[in-house]
C-alpha positions as CSV (number, residue, x, y, z in Angstrom):
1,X,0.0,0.0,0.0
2,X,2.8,2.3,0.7
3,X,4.4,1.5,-2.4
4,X,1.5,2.0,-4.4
5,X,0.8,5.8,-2.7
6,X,4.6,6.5,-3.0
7,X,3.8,5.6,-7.3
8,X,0.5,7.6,-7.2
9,X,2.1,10.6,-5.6
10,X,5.2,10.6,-8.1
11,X,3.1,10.4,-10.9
12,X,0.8,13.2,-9.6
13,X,3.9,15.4,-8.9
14,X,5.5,14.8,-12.5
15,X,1.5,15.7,-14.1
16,X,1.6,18.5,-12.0
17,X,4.7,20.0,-13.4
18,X,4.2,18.8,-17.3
19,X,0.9,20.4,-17.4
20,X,2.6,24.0,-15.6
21,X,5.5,23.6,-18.2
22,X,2.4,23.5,-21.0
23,X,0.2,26.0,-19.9
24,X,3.7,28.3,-19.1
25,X,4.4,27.5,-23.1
26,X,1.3,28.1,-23.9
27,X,1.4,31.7,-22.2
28,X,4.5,32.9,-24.3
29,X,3.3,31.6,-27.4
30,X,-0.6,33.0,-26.8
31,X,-2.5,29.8,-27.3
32,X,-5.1,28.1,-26.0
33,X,-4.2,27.6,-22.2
34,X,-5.0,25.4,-19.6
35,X,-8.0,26.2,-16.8
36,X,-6.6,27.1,-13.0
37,X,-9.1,25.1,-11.6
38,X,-7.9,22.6,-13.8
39,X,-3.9,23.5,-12.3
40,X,-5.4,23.3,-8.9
41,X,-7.3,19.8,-8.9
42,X,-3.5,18.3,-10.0
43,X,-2.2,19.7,-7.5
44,X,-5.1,18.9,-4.7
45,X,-4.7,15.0,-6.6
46,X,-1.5,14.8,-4.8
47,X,0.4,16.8,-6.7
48,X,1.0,20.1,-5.2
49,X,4.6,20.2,-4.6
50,X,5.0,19.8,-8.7
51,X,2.8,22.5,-9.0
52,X,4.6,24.7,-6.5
53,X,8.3,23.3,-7.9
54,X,7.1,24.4,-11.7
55,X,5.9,27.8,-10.7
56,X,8.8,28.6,-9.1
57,X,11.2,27.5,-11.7
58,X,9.3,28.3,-14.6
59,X,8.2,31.4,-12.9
60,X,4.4,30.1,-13.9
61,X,1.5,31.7,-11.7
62,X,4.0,33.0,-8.7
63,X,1.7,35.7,-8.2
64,X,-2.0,35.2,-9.5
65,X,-4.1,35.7,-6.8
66,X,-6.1,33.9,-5.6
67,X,-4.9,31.2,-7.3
68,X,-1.4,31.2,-5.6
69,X,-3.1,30.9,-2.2
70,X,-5.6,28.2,-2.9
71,X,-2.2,26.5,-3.9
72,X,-0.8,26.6,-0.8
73,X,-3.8,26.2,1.2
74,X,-3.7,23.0,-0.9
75,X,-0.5,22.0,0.6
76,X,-1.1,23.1,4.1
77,X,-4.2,20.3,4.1
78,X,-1.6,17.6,2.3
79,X,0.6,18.5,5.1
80,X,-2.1,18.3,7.4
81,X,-3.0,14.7,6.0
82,X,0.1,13.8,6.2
83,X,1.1,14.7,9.7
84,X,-2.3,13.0,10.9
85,X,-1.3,9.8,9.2
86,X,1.8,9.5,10.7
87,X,0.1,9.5,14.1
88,X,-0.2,5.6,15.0
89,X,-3.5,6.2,16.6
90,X,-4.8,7.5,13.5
91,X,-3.4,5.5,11.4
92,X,-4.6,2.2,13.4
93,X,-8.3,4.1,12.7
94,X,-8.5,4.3,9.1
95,X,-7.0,0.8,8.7
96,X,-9.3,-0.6,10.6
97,X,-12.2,1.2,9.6
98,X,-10.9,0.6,5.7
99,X,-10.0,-3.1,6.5
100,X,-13.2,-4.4,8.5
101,X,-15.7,-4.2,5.7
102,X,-13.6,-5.2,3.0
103,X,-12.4,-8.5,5.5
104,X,-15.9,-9.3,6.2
105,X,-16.9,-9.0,2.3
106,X,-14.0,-11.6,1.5
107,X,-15.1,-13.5,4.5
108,X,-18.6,-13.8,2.7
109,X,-17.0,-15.0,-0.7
110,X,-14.9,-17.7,1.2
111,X,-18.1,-20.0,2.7
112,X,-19.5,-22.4,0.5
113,X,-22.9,-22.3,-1.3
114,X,-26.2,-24.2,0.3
115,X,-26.5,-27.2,-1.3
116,X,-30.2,-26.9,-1.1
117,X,-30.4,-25.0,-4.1
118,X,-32.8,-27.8,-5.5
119,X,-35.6,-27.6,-3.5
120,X,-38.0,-25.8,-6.0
């Protein structure tokens, strides 16, 4: 599982910054450009530090408002999520709470069938 957020979170990150690399190309040339709310869900998707590494280095969006603050209030909750899953207690929570139902659905798939199923 840890593996498998660690991939989702790359890939969000490298996103991130590809799409601020377009839309920063696509500002110098005048085209068509990408939406912020667009810019914004990649970066509340798990990739906000791409989003805040490409608009420092490309120098993409450093000071739109309100768009640069919804950015980082983006980051302050990942950080926020992050701090509160490194807490055992709340990480003990959520895998219990995630693992019950999906133990007791397995559980159900596990017993065998009634044989009675020719009683009509």
């Amino acid at each position: 599982m840890f593996l498998a957020i660690c991939a989702w979170l790359a890939c969000a990150n490298m996103a991130a910054y590809a799409v601020f690399a377009l839309d920063k190309r696509a500002a110098i040339r005048g085209d068509w450009r990408v939406r912020e709310s667009t810019l914004l869900m990649l970066a509340a998707a798990g990739g906000a530090f791409g989003a805040v590494l490409a608009q420092n280095v490309l120098r993409h969006k450093t000071r739109k408002e309100p768009f640069r603050t919804q950015l980082y209030v983006i980051i302050g909750l990942e950080l926020a999520l992050v701090g509160a899953l490194s807490l055992p207690p709340v990480r003990q929570a959520i895998t219990d709470y995630v693992a019950t139902p999906a133990a007791e659905e397995f559980e159900s798939y596990r017993t065998p069938p009634d044989d009675n199923f020719n009683d009509f």
